[in-house]
Each structure stands twice: as structure tokens, then as C-alpha cells.
Backbone as a chain_set.jsonl record, in Angstrom:
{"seq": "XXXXXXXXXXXXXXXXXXXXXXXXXXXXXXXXXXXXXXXXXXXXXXXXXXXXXXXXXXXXXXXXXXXXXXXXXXXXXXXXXXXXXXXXXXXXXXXXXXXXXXXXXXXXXXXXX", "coords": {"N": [[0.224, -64.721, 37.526], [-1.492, -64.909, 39.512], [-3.523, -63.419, 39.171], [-4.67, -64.341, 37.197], [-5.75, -67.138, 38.213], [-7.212, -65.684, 39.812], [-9.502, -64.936, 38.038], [-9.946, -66.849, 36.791], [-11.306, -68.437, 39.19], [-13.203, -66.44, 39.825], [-14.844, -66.568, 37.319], [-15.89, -69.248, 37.133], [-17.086, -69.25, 39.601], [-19.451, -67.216, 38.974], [-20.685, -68.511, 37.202], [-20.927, -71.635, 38.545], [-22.668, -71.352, 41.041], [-24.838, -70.005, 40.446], [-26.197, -72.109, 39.097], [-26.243, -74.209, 40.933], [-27.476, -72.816, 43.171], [-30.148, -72.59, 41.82], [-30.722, -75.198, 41.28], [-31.092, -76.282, 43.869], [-33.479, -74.613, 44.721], [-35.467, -75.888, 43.04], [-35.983, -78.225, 43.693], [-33.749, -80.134, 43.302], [-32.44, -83.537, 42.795], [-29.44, -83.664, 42.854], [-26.951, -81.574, 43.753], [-25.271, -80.474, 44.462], [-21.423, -79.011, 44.052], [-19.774, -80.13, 41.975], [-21.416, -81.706, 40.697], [-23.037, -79.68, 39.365], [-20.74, -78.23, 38.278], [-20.025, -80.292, 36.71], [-22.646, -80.275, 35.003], [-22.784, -77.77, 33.83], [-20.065, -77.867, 32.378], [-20.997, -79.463, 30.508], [-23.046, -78.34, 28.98], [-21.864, -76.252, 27.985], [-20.339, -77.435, 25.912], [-22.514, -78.794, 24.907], [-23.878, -76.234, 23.724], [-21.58, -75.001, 21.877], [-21.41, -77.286, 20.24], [-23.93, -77.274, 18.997], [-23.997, -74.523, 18.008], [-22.174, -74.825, 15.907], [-23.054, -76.439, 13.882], [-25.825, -75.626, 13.867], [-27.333, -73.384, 11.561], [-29.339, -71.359, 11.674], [-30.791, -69.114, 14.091], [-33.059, -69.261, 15.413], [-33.782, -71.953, 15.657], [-30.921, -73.055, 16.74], [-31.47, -71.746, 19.334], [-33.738, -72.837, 20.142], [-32.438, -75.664, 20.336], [-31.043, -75.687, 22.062], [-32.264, -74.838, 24.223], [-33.627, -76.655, 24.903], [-31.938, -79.452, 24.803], [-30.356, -78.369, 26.383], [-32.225, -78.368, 29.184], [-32.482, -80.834, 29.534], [-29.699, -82.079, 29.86], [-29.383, -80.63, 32.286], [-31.509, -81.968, 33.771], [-30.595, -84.674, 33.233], [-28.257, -84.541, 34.848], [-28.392, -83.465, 36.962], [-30.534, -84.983, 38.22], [-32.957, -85.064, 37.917], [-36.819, -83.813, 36.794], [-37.608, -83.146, 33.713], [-38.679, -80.344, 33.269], [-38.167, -79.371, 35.645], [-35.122, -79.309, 35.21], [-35.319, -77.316, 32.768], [-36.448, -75.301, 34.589], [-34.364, -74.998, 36.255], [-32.239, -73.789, 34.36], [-33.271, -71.615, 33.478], [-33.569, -69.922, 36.003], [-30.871, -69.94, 36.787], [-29.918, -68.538, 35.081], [-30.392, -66.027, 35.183], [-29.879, -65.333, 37.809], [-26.988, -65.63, 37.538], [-27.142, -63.005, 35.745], [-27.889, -61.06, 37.21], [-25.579, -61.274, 39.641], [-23.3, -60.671, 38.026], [-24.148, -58.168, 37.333], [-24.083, -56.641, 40.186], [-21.461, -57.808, 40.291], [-19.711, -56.461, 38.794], [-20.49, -53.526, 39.292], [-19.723, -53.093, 41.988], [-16.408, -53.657, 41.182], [-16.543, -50.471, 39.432], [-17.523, -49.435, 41.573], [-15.374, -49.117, 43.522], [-13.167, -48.662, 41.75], [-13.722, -45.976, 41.769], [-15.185, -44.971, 39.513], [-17.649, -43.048, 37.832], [-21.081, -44.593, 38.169]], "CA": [[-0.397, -66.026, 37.65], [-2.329, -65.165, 40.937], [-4.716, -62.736, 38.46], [-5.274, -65.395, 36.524], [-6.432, -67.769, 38.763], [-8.836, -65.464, 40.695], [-9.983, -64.293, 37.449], [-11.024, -68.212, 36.733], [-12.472, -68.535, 40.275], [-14.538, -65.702, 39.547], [-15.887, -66.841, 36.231], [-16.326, -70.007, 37.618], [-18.501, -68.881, 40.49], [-20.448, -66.956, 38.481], [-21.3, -69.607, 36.081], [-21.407, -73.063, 38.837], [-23.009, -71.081, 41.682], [-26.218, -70.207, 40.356], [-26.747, -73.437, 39.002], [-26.579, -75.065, 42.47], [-29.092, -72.64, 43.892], [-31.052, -72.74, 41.203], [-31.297, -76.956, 41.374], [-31.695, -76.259, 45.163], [-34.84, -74.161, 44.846], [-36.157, -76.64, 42.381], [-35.327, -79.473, 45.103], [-32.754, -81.496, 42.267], [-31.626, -84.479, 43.699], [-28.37, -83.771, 42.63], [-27.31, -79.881, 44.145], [-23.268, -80.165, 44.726], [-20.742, -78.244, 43.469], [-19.373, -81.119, 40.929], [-22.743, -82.009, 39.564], [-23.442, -78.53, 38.864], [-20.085, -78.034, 37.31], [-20.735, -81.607, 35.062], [-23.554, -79.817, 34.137], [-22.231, -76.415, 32.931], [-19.469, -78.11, 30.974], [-21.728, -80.237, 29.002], [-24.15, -77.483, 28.553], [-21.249, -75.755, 27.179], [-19.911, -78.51, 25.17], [-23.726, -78.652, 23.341], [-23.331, -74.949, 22.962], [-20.213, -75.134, 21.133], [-21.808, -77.823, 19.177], [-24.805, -76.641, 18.476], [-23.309, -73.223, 16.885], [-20.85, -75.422, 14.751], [-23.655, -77.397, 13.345], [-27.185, -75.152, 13.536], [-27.083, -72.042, 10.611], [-30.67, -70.972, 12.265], [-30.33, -68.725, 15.3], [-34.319, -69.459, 16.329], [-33.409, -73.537, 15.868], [-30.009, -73.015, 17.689], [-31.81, -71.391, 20.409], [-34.365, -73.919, 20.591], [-32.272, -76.565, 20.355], [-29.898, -75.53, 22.963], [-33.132, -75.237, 25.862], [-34.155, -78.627, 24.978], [-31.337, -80.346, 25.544], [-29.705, -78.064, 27.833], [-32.55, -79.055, 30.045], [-32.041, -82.113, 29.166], [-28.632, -82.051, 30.512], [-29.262, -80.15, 33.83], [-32.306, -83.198, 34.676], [-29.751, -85.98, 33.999], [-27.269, -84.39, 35.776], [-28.62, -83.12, 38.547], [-30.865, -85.627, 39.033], [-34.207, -84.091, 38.239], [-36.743, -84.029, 35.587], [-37.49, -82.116, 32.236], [-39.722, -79.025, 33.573], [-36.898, -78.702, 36.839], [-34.412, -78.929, 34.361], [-35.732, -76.145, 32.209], [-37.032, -74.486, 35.097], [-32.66, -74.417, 36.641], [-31.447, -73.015, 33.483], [-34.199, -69.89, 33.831], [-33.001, -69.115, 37.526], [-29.094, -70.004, 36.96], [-29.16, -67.552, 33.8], [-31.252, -64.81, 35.728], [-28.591, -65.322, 39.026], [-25.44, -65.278, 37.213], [-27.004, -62.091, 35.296], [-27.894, -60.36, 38.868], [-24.869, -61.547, 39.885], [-22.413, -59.902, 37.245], [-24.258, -56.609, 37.573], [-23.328, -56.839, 41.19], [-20.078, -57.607, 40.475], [-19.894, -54.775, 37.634], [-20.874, -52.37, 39.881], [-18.6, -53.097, 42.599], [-15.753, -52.925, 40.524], [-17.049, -49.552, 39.407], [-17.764, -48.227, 42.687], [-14.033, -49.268, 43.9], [-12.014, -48.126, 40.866], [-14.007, -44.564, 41.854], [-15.399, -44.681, 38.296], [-18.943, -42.746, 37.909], [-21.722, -45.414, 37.155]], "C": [[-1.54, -66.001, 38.663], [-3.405, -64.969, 40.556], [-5.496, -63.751, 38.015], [-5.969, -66.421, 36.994], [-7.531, -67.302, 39.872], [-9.381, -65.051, 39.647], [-10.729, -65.747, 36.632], [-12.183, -68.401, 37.85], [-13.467, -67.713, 40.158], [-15.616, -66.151, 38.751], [-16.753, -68.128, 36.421], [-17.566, -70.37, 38.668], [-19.733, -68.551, 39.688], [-21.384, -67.695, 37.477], [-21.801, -70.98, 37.004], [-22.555, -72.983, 39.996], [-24.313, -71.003, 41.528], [-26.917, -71.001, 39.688], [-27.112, -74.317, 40.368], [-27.187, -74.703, 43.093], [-30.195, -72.698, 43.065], [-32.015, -74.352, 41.478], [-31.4, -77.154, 43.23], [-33.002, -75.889, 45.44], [-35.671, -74.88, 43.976], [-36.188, -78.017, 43.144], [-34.931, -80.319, 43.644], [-32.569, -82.445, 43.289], [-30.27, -84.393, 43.656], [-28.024, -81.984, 42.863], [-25.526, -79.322, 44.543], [-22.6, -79.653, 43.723], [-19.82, -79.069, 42.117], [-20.142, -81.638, 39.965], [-22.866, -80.528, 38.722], [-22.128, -77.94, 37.872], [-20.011, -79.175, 36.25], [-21.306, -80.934, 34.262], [-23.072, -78.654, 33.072], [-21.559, -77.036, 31.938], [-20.017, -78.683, 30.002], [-22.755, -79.305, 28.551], [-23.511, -76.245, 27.575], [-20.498, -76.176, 26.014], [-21.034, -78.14, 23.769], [-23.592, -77.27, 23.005], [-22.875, -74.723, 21.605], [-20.689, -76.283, 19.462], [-23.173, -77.482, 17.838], [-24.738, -75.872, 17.203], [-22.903, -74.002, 16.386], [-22.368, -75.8, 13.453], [-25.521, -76.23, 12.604], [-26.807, -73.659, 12.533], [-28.25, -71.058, 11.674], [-30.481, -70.489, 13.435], [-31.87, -69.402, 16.073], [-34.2, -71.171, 16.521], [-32.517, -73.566, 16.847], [-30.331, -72.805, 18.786], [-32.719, -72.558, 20.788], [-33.715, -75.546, 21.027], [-31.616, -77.237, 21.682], [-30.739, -75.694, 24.376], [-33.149, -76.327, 25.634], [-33.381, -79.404, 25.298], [-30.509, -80.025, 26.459], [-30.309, -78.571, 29.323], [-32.668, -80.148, 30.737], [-30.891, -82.584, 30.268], [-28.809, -81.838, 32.058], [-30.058, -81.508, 34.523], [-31.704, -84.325, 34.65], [-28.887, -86.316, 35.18], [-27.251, -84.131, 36.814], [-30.009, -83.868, 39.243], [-32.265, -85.347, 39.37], [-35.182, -84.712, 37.604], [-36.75, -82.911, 34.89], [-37.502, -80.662, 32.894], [-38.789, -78.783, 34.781], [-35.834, -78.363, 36.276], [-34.031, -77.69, 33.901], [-36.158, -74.575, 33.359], [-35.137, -73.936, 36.159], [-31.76, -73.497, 35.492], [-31.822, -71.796, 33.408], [-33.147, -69.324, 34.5], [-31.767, -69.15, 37.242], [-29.145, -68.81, 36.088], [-29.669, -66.173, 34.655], [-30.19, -64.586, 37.086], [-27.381, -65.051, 38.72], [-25.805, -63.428, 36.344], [-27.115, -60.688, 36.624], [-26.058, -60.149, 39.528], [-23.214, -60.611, 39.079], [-22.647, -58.666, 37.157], [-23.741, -56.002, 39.007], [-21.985, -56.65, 41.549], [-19.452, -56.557, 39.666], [-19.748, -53.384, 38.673], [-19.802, -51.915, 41.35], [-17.254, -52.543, 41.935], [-15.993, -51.13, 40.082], [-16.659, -48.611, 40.376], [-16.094, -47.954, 43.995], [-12.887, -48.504, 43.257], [-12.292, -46.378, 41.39], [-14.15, -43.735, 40.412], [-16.482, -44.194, 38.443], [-19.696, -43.65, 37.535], [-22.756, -45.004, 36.22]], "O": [[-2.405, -66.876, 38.701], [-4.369, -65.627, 40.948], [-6.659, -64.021, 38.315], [-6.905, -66.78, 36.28], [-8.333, -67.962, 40.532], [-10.307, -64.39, 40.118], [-11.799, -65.709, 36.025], [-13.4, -68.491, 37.69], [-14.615, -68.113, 40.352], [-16.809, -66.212, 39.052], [-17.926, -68.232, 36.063], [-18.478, -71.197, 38.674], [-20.756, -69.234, 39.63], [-22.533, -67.437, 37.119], [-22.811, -71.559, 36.604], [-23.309, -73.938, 40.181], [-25.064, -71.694, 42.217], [-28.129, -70.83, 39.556], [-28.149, -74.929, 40.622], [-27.786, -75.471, 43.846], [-31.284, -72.868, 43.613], [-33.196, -74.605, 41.717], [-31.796, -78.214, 43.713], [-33.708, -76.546, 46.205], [-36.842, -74.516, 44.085], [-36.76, -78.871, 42.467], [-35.743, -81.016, 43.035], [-32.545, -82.179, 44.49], [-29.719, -85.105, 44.496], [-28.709, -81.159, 42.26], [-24.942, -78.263, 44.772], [-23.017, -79.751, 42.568], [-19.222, -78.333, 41.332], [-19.848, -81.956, 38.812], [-22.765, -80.46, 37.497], [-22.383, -77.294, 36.856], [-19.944, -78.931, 35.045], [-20.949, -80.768, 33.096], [-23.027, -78.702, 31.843], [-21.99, -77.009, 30.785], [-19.703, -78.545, 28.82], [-23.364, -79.678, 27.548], [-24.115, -75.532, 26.774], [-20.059, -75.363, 25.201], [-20.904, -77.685, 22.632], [-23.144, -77.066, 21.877], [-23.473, -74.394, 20.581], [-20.442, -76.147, 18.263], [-23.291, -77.463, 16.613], [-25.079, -76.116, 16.045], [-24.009, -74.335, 15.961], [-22.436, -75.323, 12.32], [-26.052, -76.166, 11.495], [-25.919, -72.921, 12.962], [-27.826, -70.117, 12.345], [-29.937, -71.306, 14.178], [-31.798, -69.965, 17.165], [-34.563, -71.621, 17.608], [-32.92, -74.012, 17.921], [-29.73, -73.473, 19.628], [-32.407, -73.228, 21.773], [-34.258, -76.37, 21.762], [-31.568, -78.365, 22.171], [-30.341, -76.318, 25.36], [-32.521, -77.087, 26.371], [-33.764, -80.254, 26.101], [-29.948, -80.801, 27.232], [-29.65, -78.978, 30.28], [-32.859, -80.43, 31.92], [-31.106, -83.269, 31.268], [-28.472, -82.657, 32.913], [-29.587, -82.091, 35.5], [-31.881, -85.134, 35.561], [-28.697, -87.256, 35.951], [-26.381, -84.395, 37.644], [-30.494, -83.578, 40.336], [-32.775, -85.335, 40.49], [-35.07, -85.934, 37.509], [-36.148, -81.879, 35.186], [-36.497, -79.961, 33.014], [-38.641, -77.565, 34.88], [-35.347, -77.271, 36.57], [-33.04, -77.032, 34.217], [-36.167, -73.373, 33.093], [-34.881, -72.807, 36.578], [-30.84, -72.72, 35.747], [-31.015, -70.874, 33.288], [-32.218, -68.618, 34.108], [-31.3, -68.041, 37.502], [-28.312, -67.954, 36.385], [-28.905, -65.219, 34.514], [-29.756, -63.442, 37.221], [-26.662, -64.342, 39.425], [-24.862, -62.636, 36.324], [-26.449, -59.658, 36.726], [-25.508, -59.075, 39.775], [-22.306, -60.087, 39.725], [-21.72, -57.885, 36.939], [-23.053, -54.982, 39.007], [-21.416, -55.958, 42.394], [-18.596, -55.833, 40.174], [-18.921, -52.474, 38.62], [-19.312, -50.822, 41.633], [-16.926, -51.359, 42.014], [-15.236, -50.489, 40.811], [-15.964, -47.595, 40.343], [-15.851, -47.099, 44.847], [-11.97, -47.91, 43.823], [-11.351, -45.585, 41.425], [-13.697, -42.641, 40.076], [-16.937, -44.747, 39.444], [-19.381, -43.979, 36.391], [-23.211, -45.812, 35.41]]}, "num_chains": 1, "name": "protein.A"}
């Protein structure tokens, strides 16, 4: 049970964390750890919907910035172009971020990378 719940906190970090610096370096008005998880889940919500609904991967993709940004400037309190411009940096931080943590692991287990 213990795994399991640091193995949420992890995923969790890595997913609410670099949303909140992201909408920090964009100055959001909204930059706390509750907004920024609002945001994720509904950004994962449209996701989820999205795929169900779009056949088109280049529509799906489009559809998903637009109102993902959407999402991040209601939620955090922004507008459009800060929006768009938090989902960049959060996706580029959590991908930094997981190589990081990748590599650690890695260099702990005493696996070659």
C-alpha cells in the first residue's frame, strides 16, 4: 500500500508541479497547488474526451491545445497566449523532469545507462 501511494505522489508531482511553475513564470493569477491540479484534471478529462469523440489525430491534437489552453487561462486565472504558453513549459518540465527521474532510478538500481 505504501508503494502505491508514493508511486501516486510521484505521478502526481510530475504532472501538478510543472504546471505551477510554468503559470508562475507566466505570472497566472492563479499559481497554487489546487488550481494547478483543477487544471490537469480537466485537461485530462478533455483528453479522454476528445480521443472518444475526434477519429483525426491532426484535429484531436488541435483541438486538445485550444481548449487545453483554454482550460489552464480559466483556471489559473490568465489569458489565452499564457494559457498556451503554461501547457508548452509544464509539458517540457514534466519531460526534463521524468528523464531526471529515469536516470536516477537507473543510476541507483546500478543499471548501465
Amino acid at each position: 500500500m505504501l508503494t502505491f501511494l508514493l508511486v501516486i505522489s510521484v505521478i502526481v508531482a510530475l504532472v501538478v508541479f510543472p504546471v505551477m511553475i510554468a503559470a508562475r513564470w507566466v505570472g497566472a493569477g492563479k499559481t497554487g497547488f489546487g488550481s494547478a491540479l483543477l487544471a490537469v484534471i480537466l485537461q485530462v478529462c478533455l483528453a479522454n474526451v476528445v480521443d472518444r469523440f475526434v477519429t483525426s489525430e491532426i484535429v484531436s491534437i488541435a483541438v486538445s491545445l485550444v481548449v487545453g489552453a483554454a482550460i489552464y487561462a480559466m483556471v489559473l486565472d490568465t489569458t489565452m497566449l499564457k494559457g498556451f504558453l503554461i501547457s508548452i513549459l509544464a509539458t517540457i518540465i514534466a519531460f526534463v523532469a521524468a528523464f531526471v527521474l529515469a536516470g536516477t532510478f537507473l543510476a541507483t538500481a546500478g543499471l548501465p545507462a
